[in-house]
N, C-alpha and C positions, 0 to 999 in steps of 0.2 A: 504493500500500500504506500503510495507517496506520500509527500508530507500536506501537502492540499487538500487530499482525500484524509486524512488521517485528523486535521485539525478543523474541517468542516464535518463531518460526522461528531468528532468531540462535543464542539460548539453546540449542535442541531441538537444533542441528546444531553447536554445541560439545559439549557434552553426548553425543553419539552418537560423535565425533571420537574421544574419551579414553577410551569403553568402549572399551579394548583388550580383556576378556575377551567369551569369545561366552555365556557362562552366564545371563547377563539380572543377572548380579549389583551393586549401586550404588557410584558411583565416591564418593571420601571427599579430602576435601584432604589426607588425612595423607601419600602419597606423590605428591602432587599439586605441578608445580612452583608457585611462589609468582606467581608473575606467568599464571601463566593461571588460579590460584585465585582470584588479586584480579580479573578478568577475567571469571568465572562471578558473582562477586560485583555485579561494576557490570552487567553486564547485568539479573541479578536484581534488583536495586534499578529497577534502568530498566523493568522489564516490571512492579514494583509500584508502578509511577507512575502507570501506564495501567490499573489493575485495573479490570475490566470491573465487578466485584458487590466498591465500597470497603465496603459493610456486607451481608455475606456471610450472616450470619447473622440480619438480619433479611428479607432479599430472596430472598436464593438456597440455603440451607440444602438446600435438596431436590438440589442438586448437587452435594454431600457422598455422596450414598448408594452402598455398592458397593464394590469392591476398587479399588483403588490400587497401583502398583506402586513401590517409590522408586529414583529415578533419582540423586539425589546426594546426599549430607548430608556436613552437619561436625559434628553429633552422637556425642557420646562414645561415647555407648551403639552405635553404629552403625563409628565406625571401630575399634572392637576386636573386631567379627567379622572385623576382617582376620587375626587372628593367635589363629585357634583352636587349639584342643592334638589330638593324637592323628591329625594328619593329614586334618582337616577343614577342609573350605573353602566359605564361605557362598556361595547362590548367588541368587535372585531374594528382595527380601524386600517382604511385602506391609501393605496395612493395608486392614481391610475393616471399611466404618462399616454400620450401623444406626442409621439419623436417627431413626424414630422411637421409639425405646426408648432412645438416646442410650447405644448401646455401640458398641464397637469390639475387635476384635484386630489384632494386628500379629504376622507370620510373617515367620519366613527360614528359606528352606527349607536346610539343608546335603547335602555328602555329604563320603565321604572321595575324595582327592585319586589313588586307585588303584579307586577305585569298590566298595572291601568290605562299606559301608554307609550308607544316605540317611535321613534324618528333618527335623525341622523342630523350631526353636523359636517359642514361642504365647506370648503376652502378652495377657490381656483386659483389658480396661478400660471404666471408664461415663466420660462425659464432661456438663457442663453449662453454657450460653455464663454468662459471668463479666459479673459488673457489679460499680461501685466502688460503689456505693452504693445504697439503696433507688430514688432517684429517676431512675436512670439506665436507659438501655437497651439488652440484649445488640446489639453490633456484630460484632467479627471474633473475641475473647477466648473462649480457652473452658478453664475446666478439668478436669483429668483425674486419675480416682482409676484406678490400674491394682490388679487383684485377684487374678489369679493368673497363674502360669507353668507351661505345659507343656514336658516335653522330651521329645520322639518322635524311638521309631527307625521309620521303615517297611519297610527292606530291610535283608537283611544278605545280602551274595554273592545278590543278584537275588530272596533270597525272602521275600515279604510275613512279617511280624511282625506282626500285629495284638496279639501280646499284647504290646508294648512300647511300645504306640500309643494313650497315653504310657504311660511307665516311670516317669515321676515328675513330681509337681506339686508346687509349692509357693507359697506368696505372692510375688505380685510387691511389689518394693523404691518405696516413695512415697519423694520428698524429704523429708530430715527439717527439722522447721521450717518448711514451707512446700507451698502447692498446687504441683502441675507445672501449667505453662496452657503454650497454645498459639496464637501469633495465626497465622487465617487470612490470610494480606499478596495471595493473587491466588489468583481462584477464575473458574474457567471450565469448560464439558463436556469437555476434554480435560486439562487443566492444572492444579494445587496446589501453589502455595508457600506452604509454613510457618516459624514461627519460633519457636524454644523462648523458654522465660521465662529460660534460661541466653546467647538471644542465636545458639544453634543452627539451623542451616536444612536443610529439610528439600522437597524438589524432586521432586513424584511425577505418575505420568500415568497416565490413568484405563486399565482393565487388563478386558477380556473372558477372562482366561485367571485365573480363579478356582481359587483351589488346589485341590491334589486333597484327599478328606477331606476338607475344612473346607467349611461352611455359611456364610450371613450369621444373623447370631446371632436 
């Protein structure tokens, strides 16, 4: 077994170990103990040692395309769906590229935690690989303008809503003073590690189970 194969299997069957919920929902370091958090860490570094496509973006781009499901993150934005209000609990959250048009969204689906109502939050965004300089050329870097936010209810007590589907949009929130970017660190047909420009990681696996209602854009 190589070392690629050997440290994405590890990875995959940690990672599977600690999803204690059956909901498909993403584990977050936040109640994560610290020694198997540093632990998910060294192997992620060890499996972006071996990355099959090191310039993702110029080679393998088209392995991007499609729904993703995320499997772990330490992303801010991602460990405060743990602690939603009204008795809501996140449950599968996705992100679905469009290579050629260079959009994407990202969804997490919710419901409430007695089942009275289900919906999903949408984030769109356009993305475009980053260079430092005119002379340079796109590698793993890419930046990302996000544009709006939806928030959908689709059921309430079992019965479709379409007219709440969404109930409200608004602009999604950019950094201020600064592009959000994202390095691609390991890219393969089943596998995606990322890393915010804040140092964030984000751990997803390629997903045939395309949310309901949503399109690839």
């Amino acid at each position: 077994m190589n070392n690629q194969l050997f440290f994405k299997e590890k990875l995959q069957a940690l990672l599977k170990e600690i999803q204690t919920n059956n909901d498909g929902s993403p584990v977050t370091n936040l109640k994560l103990d610290k020694i198997l958090a540093a632990e998910i860490e060294q192997l992620t570094t060890q499996l972006e040692s071996v990355n099959p496509n090191p310039n993702p973006l110029l080679h393998a781009i088209s392995l991007l395309e499609g729904a993703w499901q995320l499997q772990y993150s330490t992303a801010r934005e991602i460990r405060s769906l743990a602690s939603l209000p009204l008795g809501l609990k996140v449950g599968k959250v996705y992100q679905v590229i469009n290579v050629a048009n260079k959009l994407f969204f990202n969804l997490a689906k919710v419901k409430h935690s007695l089942g009275l109502l289900s919906g999903y939050v949408k984030v769109t965004a356009s993305f475009e690989p980053a260079t430092v300089d005119s002379s340079s050329v796109p590698d793993k870097r890419i930046n990302v303008y996000f544009d709006k936010r939806y928030l959908s209810i689709e059921k309430i007590i079992g019965i479709s809503t379409p007219q709440l589907n969404p109930f409200k949009v608004v602009p999604a929130n950019n950094p201020t003073g600064r592009i959000a970017t994202l390095d691609i660190t390991y890219l393969d047909e089943t596998l995606r590690i990322g890393r915010g420009g804040d140092g964030s990681l984000f751990i997803l696996t390629k997903s045939n189970d395309l949310p309901d209602n949503t399109t690839l854009i």
